[in-house]
C-alpha positions, 0 to 999 in steps of 0.5 A: 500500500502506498501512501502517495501524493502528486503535486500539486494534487487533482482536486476533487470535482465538488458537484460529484460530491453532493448528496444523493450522487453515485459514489465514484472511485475517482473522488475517493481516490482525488480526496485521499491524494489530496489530505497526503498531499495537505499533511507533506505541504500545508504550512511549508510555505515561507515563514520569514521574509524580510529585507532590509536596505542598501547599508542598513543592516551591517554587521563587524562584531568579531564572535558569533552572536545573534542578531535576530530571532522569530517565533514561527508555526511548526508545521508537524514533528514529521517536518524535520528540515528547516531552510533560511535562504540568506541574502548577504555577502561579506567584504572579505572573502571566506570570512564572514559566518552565519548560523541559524537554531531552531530551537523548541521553547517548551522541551529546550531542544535546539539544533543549528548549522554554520555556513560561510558566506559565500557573496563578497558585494551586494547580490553578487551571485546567489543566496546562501541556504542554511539547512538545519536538520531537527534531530528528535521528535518535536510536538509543540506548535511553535519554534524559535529561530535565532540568525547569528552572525560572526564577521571575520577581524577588518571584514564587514557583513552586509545583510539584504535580506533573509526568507525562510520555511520548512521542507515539505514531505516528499511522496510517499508519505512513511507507512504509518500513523503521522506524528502532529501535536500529539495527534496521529494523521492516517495517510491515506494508501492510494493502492487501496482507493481505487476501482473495484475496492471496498469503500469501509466507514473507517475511511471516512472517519480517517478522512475527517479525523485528518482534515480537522486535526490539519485546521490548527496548522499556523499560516504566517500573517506578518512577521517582523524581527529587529536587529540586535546588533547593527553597526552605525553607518552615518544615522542609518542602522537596522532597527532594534525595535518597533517604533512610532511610525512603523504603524504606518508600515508594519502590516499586512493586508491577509487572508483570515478565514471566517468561523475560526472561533466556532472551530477552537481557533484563533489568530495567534500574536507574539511579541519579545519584549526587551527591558520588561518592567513589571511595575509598568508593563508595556501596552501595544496595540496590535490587531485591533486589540490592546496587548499588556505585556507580562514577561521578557521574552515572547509574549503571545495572546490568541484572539478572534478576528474582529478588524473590518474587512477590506474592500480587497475581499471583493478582489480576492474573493476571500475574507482579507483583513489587516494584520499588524500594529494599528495606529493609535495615541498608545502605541504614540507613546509606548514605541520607539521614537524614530529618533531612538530606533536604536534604544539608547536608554533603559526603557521596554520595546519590542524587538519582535512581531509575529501574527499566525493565524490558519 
């Protein structure tokens, strides 16, 4: 029995799958490559991607330290590769290091891979590919991703842009129950949905089980990482943290689906927070919501869709709304002055924004 997919997979005619049709052996057989095909590639799309100027992000410290870190969905434990594609080039050639962790916030595991920087200009010839391989069995919905620079003694690392996602499944899918947030998806073997073949009740109850355990898979919204350390050219440096007219920039216009809450799913937002004070939490207002902050580090709020929906929708045929901060007297005083977007002083901001909805 086979437990293969094509890609992309033939969708299923949905005229035939009305109530009172013959039940055909193609629907069922479209319908079990179509959720193999879903468990390998639903949530491998780009997870990261962000740019950054010509001689914004530079980077000279000569040891390896992170100088970024998002938070991002995983997609299942049978998904064990992660891939950064590094936009960057270092000035002498051979000299510049990058490294990329992936890392588990609840079980603590991390693994990492270094590369050397291949490019010595600004989009010389390619983009670097940091594969990181995850090595035990990981069931948590979420992962952290850490980008560590290490340049090399009078070199100069340049940094245009970074984008990354997990490796989707290859066919067939192994022949076994599927590992996913502790909860097993049944592929589905195309040997044994075909013509001539019994269609058996523990079908169907398979078939429903996975498309509702494959619902809560996180789909990235917007995403957005400051740069830890940055070298100063002139007044220009990568941002450390959010500011005040990043209300004006840092949102996207995306796709979340209705009927999310009558499902037990929301829209997932994190923030890090740098120089917490917990005797003045720092207040953000994001997604048509007012977040407190309650520790350093990521904080994360799951919440309903309530914005109003764009003109868009009309376009896309989908239900488009906004997804980042939101312009308001709060986030006015809260953020990073655009004169300060270093944080010069002791005072909290945050350092990173990640909204995921499904």
């Amino acid at each position: 029995m086979s437990n293969s997919f094509t890609s992309p997979p033939v969708l299923v005619d949905p005229a035939r799958v009305t109530a009172g049709l013959t039940i055909r052996s193609e629907e069922i057989s479209r319908l079990g490559d179509m959720v193999n095909y879903s468990f390998a590639h639903v949530g491998c799309g780009n997870v990261i991607n962000q740019a950054w100027h010509d001689e914004v992000f530079q980077f000279d410290n000569t040891t390896m330290t992170d100088v970024c870190e998002w938070i991002v969905p995983r997609p299942s434990a049978e998904h064990t590769e992660f891939k950064l594609r590094l936009m960057a080039h270092c000035t002498i050639s051979g000299g510049g290091l990058a490294k990329v962790t992936v890392s588990s916030p609840i079980s603590g595991h991390s693994d990492s891979t270094t590369i050397t920087i291949t490019d010595t200009s600004r989009f010389q010839s390619g983009f670097d590919v940091i594969t990181v391989a995850i090595s035990s069995v990981e069931q948590e919905l979420y992962a952290e991703v850490t980008l560590s620079l290490d340049a090399p003694s009078g070199g100069l690392i340049e940094v245009a842009g970074v984008q990354a996602g997990w490796t989707p499944l290859t066919s067939p899918l192994t022949v076994r129950a599927l590992d996913q947030y502790d909860e097993e998806f049944i592929p589905m073997g195309a040997n044994r949905l075909g013509a001539d073949l019994p269609l058996t009740s523990r079908f169907g109850v398979d078939m429903l089980n996975n498309i509702r355990m494959m619902r809560p898979r996180g789909r990235v919204l917007f995403s957005w990482s400051g740069v830890d350390e940055s070298r100063v050219v002139s007044t220009q440096a990568a941002a450390k943290g959010l500011g005040v007219f990043d209300t004006q920039l840092m949102y996207s216009d995306a796709v979340s689906f209705d009927g999310m809450p009558e499902n037990g799913l929301d829209v997932d937002v994190w923030f890090y927070v740098e120089n917490y004070d917990a005797a003045d939490p720092l207040v953000v207002v994001a997604f048509g919501y007012r977040f407190t902050m309650a520790q350093a580090g990521w904080n994360s709020f799951g919440v309903a869709v309530r914005g109003q929906e764009l003109p868009q929708s009309t376009d896309f045929r989908l239900p488009m709304y906004r997804s980042g901060l939101n312009e308001s007297e709060i986030n006015d005083d809260n953020l990073l002055t655009n004169q300060d977007r270093r944080q010069s002083n002791n005072d909290p901001y945050v350092s990173g924004l990640m909204i995921v909805g499904v």
